[in-house]
C-alpha positions in Angstrom: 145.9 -25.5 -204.3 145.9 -27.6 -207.2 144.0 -30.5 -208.0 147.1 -32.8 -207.5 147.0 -31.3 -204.1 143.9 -32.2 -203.7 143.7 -35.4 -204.5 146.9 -35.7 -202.1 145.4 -34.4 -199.4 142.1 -36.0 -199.8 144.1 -39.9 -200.0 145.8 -38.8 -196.7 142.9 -38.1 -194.9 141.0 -41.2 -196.3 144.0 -43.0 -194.9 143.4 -41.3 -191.6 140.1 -42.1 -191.4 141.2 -45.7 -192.5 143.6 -46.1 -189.4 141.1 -44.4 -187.2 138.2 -47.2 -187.8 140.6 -49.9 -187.1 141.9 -48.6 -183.9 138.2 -48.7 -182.9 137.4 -51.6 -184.1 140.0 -53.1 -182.3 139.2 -51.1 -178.9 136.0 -52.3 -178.6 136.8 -55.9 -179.9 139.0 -55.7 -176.8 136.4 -54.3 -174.4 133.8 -56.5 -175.1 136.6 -59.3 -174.7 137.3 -57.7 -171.3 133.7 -57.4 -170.2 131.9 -60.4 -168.9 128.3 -60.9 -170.1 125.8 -61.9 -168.1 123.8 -64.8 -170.3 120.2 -64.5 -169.8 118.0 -66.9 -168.1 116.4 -69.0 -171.0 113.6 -71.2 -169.1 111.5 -74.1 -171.5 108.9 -73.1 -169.7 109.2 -69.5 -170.6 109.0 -70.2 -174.6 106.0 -70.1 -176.1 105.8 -72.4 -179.5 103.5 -70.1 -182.2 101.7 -72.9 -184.4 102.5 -72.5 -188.6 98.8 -73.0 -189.3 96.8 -69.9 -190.2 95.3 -67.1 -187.7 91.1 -67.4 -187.3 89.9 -64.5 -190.0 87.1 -63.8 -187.6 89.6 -62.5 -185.6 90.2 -59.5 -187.8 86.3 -58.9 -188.5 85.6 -54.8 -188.2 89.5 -54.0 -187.6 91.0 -51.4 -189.3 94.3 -51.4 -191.3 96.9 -50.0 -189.5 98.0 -46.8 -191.4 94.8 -47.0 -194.0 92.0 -46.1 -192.0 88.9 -47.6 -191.9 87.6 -49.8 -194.7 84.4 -48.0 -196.0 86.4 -44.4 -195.9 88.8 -43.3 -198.5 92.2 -41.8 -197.9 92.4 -37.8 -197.9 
């Protein structure tokens, strides 16, 4: 096969693939249009509001960093 036939044939199937994608794309855009969603409950009083201001440090005291092991220990 030459390369012209190649490149032919490799354009052709891109071109598949290309109409394949779509096709899907549009099957599920049309299933999901089909298919009734059930919203979920949102309740105020379920929301909990996290405050911007910063975290007590003493909270953290003799933790160890996730993934780095314990502070007065080096890494292998």
């Amino acid at each position: 096969m030459s390369l012209q036939d190649e490149l032919t044939d490799v354009k052709r199937r891109l071109d598949d693939l290309a109409r394949t994608v779509e096709r899907l794309e549009r099957s599920l855009t049309q299933s999901r249009e089909d298919t009734p969603r059930a919203q979920p409950a949102r309740s105020p009083e379920g929301l909990v509001t996290i405050p911007d201001t910063p975290y007590d440090s003493s909270l953290w005291t003799d933790s160890d960093d996730e993934g780095l092991g314990a502070r007065d220990r080096h890494a292998p």
